[in-house]
Structure formats: structure tokens, C-alpha cells
C-alpha positions in Angstrom: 0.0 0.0 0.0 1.7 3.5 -1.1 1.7 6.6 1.7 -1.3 8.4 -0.7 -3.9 5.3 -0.3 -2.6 5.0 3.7 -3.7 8.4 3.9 -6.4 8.6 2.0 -7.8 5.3 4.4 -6.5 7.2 7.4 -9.1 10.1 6.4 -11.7 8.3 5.4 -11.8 6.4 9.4 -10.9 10.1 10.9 -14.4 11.8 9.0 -16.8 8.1 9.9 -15.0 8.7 13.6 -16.1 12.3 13.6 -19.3 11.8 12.0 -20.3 9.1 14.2 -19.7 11.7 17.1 -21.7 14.2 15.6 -24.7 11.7 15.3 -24.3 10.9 18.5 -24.5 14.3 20.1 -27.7 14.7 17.7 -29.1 11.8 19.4 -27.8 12.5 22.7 -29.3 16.0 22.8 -31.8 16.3 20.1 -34.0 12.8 21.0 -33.1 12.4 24.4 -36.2 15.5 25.2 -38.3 13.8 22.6 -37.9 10.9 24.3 -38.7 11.6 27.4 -42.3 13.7 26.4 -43.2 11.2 24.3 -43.4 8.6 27.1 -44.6 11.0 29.8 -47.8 12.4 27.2 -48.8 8.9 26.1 -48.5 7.4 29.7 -50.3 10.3 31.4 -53.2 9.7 28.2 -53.6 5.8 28.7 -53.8 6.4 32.1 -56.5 9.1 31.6 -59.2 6.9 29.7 -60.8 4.6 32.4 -60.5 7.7 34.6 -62.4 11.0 32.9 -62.5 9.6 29.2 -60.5 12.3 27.7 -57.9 10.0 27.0 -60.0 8.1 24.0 -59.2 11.5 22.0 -55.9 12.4 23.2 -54.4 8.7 22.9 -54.5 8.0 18.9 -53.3 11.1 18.9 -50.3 10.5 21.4 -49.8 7.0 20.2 -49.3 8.0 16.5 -46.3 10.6 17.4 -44.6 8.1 19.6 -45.0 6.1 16.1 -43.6 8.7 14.4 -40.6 8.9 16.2 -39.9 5.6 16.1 -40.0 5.2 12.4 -37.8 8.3 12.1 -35.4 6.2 14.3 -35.8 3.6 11.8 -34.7 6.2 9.1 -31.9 7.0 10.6 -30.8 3.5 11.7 -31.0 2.2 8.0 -29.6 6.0 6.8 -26.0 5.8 8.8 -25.7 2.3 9.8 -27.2 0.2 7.0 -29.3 -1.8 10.1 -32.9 -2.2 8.7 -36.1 -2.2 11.9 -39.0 -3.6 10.6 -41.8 -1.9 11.3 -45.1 -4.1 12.7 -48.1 -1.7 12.6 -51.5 -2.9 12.5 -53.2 -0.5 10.5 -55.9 2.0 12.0 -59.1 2.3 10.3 -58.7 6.3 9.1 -62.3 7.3 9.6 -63.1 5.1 12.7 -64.3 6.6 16.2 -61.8 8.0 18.4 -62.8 5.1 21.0 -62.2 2.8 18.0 -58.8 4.0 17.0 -58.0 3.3 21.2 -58.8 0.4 21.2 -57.0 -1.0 17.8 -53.8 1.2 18.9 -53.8 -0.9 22.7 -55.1 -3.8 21.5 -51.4 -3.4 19.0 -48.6 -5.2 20.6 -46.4 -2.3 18.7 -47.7 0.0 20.6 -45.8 -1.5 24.2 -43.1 -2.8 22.5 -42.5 1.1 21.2 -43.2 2.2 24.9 -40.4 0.1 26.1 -38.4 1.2 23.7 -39.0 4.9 24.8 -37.7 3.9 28.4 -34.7 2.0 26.8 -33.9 4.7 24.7 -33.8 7.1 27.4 -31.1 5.8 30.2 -28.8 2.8 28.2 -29.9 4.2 24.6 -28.9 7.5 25.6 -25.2 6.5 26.9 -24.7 4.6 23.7 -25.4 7.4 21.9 -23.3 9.7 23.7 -20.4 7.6 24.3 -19.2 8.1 20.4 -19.3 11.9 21.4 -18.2 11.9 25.2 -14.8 10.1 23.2 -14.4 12.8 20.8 -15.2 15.9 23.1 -13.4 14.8 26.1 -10.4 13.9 24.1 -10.5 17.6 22.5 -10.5 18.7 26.0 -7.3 16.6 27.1 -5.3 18.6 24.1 -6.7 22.1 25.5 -5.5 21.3 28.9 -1.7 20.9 27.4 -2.5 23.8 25.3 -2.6 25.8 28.7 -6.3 25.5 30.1 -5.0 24.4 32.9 -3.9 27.8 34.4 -7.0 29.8 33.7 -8.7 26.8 35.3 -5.8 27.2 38.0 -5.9 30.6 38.6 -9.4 31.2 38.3 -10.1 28.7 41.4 -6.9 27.5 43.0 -7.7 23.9 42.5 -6.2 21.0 40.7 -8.2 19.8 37.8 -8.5 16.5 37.4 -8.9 15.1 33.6 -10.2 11.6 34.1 -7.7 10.1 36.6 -5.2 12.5 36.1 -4.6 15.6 38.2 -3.5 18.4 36.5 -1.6 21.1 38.7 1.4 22.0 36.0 2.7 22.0 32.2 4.2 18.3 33.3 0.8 16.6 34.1 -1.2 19.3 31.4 1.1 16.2 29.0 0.0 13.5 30.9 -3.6 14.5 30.1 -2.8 15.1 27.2 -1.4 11.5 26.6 -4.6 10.0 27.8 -6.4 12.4 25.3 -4.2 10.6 22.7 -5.5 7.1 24.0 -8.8 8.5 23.9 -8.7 10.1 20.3 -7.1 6.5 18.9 -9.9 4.7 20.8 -12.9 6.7 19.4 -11.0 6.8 15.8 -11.0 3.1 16.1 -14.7 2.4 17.4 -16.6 5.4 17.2 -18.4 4.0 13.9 -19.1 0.5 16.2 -20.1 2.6 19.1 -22.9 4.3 17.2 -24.3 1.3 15.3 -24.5 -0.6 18.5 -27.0 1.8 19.6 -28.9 1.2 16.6 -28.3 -2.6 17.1 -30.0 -1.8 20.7 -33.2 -0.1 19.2 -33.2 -2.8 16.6 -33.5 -5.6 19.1 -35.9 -3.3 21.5 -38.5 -2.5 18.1 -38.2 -5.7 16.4 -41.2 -7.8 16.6 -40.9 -10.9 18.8 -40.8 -14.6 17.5 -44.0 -14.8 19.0 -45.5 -12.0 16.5 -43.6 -13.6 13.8 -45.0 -16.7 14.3 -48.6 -15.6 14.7 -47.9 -13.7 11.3 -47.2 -17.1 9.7 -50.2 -18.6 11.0 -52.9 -15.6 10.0 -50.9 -16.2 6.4 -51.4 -19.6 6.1 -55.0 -19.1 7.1 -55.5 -16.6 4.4 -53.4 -18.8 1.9 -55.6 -21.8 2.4 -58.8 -19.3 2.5 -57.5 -18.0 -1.1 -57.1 -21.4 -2.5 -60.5 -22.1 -1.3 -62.3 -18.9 -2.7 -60.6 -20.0 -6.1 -61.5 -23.4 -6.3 -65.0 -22.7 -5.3 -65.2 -19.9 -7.7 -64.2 -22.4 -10.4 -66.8 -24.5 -9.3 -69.0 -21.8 -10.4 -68.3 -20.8 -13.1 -68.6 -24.2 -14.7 -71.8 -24.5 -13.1 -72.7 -21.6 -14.7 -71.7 -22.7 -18.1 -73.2 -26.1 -18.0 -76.5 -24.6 -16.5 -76.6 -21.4 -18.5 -74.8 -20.5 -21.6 -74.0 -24.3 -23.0 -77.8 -25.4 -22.4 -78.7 -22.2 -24.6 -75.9 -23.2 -27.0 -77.2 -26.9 -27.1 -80.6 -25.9 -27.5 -80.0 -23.6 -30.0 -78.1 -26.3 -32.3 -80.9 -28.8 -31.7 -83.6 -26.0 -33.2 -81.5 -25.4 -35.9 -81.3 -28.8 -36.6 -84.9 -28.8 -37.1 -84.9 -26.1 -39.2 -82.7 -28.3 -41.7 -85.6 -30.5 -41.8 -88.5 -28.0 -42.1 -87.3 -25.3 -44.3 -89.0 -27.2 -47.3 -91.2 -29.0 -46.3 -92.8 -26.1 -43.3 -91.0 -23.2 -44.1 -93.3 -20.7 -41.1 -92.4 -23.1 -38.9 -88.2 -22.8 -39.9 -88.9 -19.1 -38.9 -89.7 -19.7 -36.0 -87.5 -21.8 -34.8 -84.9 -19.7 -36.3 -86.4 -16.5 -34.0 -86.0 -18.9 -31.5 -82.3 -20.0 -31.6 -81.7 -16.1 -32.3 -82.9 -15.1 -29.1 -81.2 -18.0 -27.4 -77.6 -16.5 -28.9 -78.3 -13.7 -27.7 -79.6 -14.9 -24.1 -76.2 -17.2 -24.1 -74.1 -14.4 -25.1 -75.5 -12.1 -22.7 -74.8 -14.8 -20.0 -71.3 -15.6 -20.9 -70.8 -11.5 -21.2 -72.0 -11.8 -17.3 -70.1 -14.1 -16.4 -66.6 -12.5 -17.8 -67.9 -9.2 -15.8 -68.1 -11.3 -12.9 -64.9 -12.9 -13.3 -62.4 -9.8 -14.0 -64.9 -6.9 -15.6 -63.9 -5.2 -19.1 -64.3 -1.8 -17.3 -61.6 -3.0 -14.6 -59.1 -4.0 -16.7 -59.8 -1.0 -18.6 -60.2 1.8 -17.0 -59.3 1.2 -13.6 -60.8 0.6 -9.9 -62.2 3.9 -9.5 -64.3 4.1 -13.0 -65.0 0.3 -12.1 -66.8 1.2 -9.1 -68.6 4.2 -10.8 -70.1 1.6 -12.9 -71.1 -0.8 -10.6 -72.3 2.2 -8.6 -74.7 3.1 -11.9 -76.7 -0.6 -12.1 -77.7 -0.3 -8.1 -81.4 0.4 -7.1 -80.2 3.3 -4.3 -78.6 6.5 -5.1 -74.9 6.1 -4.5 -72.3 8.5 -4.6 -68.2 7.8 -5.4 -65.5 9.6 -4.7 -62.3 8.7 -5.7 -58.9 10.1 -5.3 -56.4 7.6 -6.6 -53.0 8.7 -8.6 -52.6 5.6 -10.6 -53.4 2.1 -10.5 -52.4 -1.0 -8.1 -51.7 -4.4 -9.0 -54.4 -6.1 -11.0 -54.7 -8.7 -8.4 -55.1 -6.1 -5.6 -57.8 -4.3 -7.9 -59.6 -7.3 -8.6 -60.1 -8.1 -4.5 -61.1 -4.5 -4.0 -63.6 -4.0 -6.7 -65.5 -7.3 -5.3 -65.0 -6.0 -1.7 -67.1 -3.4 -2.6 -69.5 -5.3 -4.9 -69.9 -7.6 -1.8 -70.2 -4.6 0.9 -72.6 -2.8 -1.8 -74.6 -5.7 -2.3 -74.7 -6.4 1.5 -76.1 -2.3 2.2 -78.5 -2.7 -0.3 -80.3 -6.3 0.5 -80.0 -5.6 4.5 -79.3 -1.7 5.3 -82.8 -0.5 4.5 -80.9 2.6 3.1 -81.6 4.7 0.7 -78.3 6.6 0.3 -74.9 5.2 0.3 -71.3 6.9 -0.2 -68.3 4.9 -1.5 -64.7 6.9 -0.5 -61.7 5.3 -2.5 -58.6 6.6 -1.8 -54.3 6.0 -1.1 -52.8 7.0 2.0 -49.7 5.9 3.8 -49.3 2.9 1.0 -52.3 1.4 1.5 -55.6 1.4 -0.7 -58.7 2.8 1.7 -61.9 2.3 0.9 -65.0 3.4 2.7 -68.7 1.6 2.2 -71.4 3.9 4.3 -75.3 3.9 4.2 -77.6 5.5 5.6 -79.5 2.2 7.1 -80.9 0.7 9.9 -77.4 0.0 11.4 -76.2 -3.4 13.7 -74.0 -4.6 11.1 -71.2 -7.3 12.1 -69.2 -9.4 11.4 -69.6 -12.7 12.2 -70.0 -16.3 10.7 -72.0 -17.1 8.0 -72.1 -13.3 7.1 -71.3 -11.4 4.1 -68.7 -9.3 5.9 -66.5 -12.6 7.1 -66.1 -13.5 3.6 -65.2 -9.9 2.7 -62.7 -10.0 5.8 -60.9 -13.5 4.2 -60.7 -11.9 0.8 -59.1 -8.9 2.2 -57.2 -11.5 4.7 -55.6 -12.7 1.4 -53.5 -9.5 0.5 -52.6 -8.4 3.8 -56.0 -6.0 4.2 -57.8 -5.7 7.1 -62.0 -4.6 7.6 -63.3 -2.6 10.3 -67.2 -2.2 10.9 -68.8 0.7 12.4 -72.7 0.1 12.6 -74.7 1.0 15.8 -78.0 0.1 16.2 -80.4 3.2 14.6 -77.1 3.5 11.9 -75.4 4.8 10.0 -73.1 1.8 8.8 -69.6 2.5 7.5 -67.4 -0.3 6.5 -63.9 0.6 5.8 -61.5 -1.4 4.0 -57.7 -1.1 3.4 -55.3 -3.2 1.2 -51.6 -2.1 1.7 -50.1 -1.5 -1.8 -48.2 0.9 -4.1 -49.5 2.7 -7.3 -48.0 2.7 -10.5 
């Protein structure tokens, strides 16, 4: 190795020492106050709901910065030290009742593993972060005593200053600092960079979700795998009922009448015209049905236009006035498209056999990389979801692509059924 690459690697360590100081100052001072609020605001809230109530509004709202600050550690984690902290939310129903979003938020093992994190990440988090600092500074401060800040400390108070276990009283032991300054510079030149991502390796094993999560995560995935396989064999099972029942019947029948025809066009040619109005009607009732059944497999408007025109549509053939609004920047995944428009065939169909309604709003939007879609009527209310209903089945087709349902239907209504399918636009 020539003296220009040995310096130019003996730079390169000096800046990651030094910049691993200065991060952990930032952390040190900037997160430390953060820290502590954060915990003090959303203990003081939790602790406030059995006891006045006013903690169902202030706790979502307390609960989501402590999230916030957590995934900005995560940033910064993966930003300086490459370490990568999943993050485990269970998504929170935009549009539900404060004492809805309460409950999902507590019910969220996140939300104490992040509170433990806050205590960690005051008292040992916060030494691990300063440490790469305290190194740096009090190494500076070793090279200022030898410099001579030792006599203004000297003469300003008559004392001897002691610099770590080193009394300073003259030029002779201002050196001896200074020596341990030197050991102190080489040591946080050599580990400063380790120093700091240990602290990240701390948060990392504080916010990670447990093996017990993890495992509970491979179960509801398996469930919803099995579910999907189900829902696709049984909707194959349809569809060739459908054909055998519906459009081949038609098709057979219509071949059998024009076999007759064959026959009769000499010998009873009034007759042949009518069986020949027949088997036109019957081509068209057969391609009607097999245009149906397309539409209910993947419908040409879908594909076409999109999920939010897609629901206009479906909106248009339904017997109660129903207004769409969409706000959606592009399009998901086809598959992800395909689950949501029959989500809210399903939840459509469900308002407009049961609700008693006769208004319902359909809200399609993306936020926070997930697809959100709201279903409310106007109806009698005491929707749920239970077995046997409509809205378990919609819950194991969203179940399949990670989505999650929440039902908000009091007796007297209105019902709202929200939906969300985390995804990315194109």
C-alpha cells in the first residue's frame, strides 16, 4: 500500500470517527427531550381513559407521534448504519371513532413494545449514543489542557483539575492529560463508527417484533393462503356450473332447433322461422350470459379503466342512489384491484339487500401505502361481522393481501365499512 492510499484510508476512518460523534451528540441532545415527552404524554393519556374519558381523544393522537418517532429512528438506523427495523403496525381504520382507534392502537402489541423502547432509549440508549461523542469531546478537551487551560482553570479557582484520573496542577501533568487524550482520540477513531451502530443494534433488538409476533404472522398467512385457494376453487366450481346450467344449455338448444330447421325449411317453411327466432334469441340470451359471467370474473371496465371508474359503474346498475369519490394517482396491481372491486361489490350488495338505506357513499382513496376504501349507508345499522355473514367473507378476501376490515354500525345506523389493502401505485 503506497503513503497516498494510507492516507487517503486514514481520512476516510478520521471523518466516519467524527461523523459518528456528531450523530451521537444529535441523538444524545436532540432525542433524548423527545424521548422523554413522548413517554410522559402517552402514559399520562392511557392512564386518563378509564379515569375522565379524555384520553380516547388524546391517545391516537399521542400513540401516533410516539410512532412517528420511532420510524424516524428507523430512518436513521438504515440511513447511517445500514441496520434495517421492521416496522409491525396494524393498520388504524382512518375514519373510525376516536374510541375505535383506542382500542386498535392498545389492542397493538407495537404500541408496548415502542413504549419500552421509549424507556430503553432514554437511560442505556442515551449512553450509547453519547459515548461516540463523550470520546471525541473529552479527548479535545485533554489537548486544551496541554494547550494551557489548565492555568486559567488554576488561577481562576486554586484547585487542581483532574482530567479523568489525572490531576493536573502544571505544564508536566497538562502532558500527561494530554497523553490520555491521545489514548482516547485512537480509541474513538478506532470504534466510534461501532459505538454508534451498537446503539442502533440496541433499538433494533428493542422494536423488532418478537418470535411470538412472527410466528402468529405465519399462522394468519397460512390461514389466508388456504382461504385463497378455497375462494378459487370454489369460484371455479362456479363458473362451470354456470356454463353447464346457463350458456351451454342455450348453445345446445339452440343447435338442436337449428337442426330442425334443416328438416323443415322445405317441407314447413313458417315453422323454420320460427325456430330460427328462437335459436336467435337463445344467442343472444347465451351471449348475454357468458358476457356476465366475464364481468363477474375480471370486468372489461376493470381492466380498462381502472378501480375507481370500475366502481362508478357498478355504482350506476344499483337500485339506491350512491355517490363515489375517488382520489387515486394511478393504479395497483391487477390482483389487488380485482379483490377490492369485489369488496365493494360484496359490501354494496350487503347495504343494499339488509341496510334499509336509501343513500350510500363509497370513499376510494391511497394514504400511507395502503388502498382505503369506505362503504357507508344510511340504514338501519347493527351490522357485524360474524360467521355465516357477508362481511367474514369480505374480511378473508381482504385477509388474502394483507388487508384488514373494520365495521362501524350502531344500532339506529349509519353503517360504514372501511377497507384497506396495503399497496403501491404505478
Amino acid at each position: 500500500m503506497n503513503a497516498n492510499t494510507q492516507s487517503g484510508s486514514t481520512g476516510t476512518r478520521a471523518r466516519a470517527a467524527a461523523l459518528a460523534a456528531g450523530r451521537g451528540f444529535f441523538l444524545a441532545l436532540v432525542c433524548l427531550p423527545e424521548a422523554i415527552l413522548c413517554y410522559t404524554v402517552t402514559v399520562v393519556s392511557i392512564a386518563l381513559v378509564p379515569v375522565v374519558g379524555i384520553g380516547l381523544i388524546t391517545t391516537p393522537w399521542a400513540l401516533t407521534w410516539v410512532r412517528s418517532f420511532a420510524d424516524r429512528r428507523r430512518a436513521l438506523a438504515a440511513k447511517w448504519c445500514g441496520i434495517r427495523i421492521p416496522s409491525a403496525y396494524r393498520p388504524v381504520p382512518p375514519d373510525a371513532r376516536p374510541w375505535a382507534r383506542t382500542a386498535v392502537m392498545l389492542r397493538d402489541p407495537a404500541t408496548w413494545r415502542d413504549l419500552r423502547w421509549l424507556l430503553v432509549d432514554m437511560t442505556a440508549g442515551y449512553l450509547t449514543a453519547l459515548l461516540p461523542a463523550a470520546l471525541a469531546l473529552y479527548a479535545v478537551e485533554g489537548f486544551a489542557l496541554a494547550a494551557g487551560l489548565w492555568r486559567v482553570y488554576r488561577d481562576a479557582t486554586g484547585d487542581t483539575y483532574w482530567y479523568g484520573f489525572v490531576p493536573v496542577n502544571g505544564q508536566a501533568s497538562a502532558f500527561g492529560a494530554a497523553a490520555l487524550a491521545c489514548v482516547l482520540a485512537v480509541v474513538g477513531y478506532t470504534y466510534n463508527p461501532r459505538l454508534l451502530m451498537n446503539h442502533f443494534r440496541l433499538t433494533r433488538a428493542v422494536l423488532s417484533p418478537s418470535q411470538a409476533e412472527l410466528a402468529e404472522r405465519v399462522r394468519v398467512l397460512t390461514e389466508t393462503r388456504r382461504d385463497a385457494v378455497d375462494t378459487s376453487a370454489a369460484e371455479l366450481r362456479r363458473i362451470e356450473r354456470d356454463l353447464h346450467d346457463g350458456a351451454q344449455a342455450r348453445l345446445v338448444a339452440m343447435g338442436m332447433d337449428l337442426g330442425t330447421v334443416e328438416m323443415l325449411v322445405d317441407k314447413n317453411p313458417e315453422k323454420a322461422k320460427e325456430l330460427l327466432a328462437q335459436a336467435r334469441r337463445s344467442s343472444a340470451e347465451a351471449l348475454s350470459e357468458l358476457r356476465d359471467l366475464v364481468r363477474g370474473i375480471h370486468p372489461p371496465v376493470l381492466a380498462e379503466r381502472g378501480l375507481g371508474d370500475a366502481v362508478r359503474a357498478l355504482a350506476l346498475r344499483l337500485p339506491i342512489a350512491t355517490e363515489v369519490e375517488v382520489e387515486l394517482p394511478g393504479r395497483a396491481e391487477a390482483p389487488v384491484e380485482s379483490a377490492a372491486y369485489f369488496a365493494v361489490s360484496e359490501a354494496l350488495t350487503n347495504a343494499v339487500k339488509h341496510s334499509g338505506a336509501d343513500r350510500i357513499w363509497v370513499d376510494l382513496r391511497h394514504a400511507d401505502g395502503s388502498l382505503r376504501i369506505s362503504v357507508t349507508d344510511n340504514g338501519r345499522g347493527g351490522a357485524a361481522i360474524g360467521a355465516g355473514s357477508g362481511l367474514a367473507g369480505l374480511e378473508r378476501r381482504l385477509g388474502t393481501f394483507d388487508g384488514v376490515l373494520a365495521v362501524g354500525s350502531p344500532a339506529g345506523g349509519p353503517t360504514m365499512v372501511t377497507m384497506e389493502i396495503p399497496c403501491v401505485l404505478s
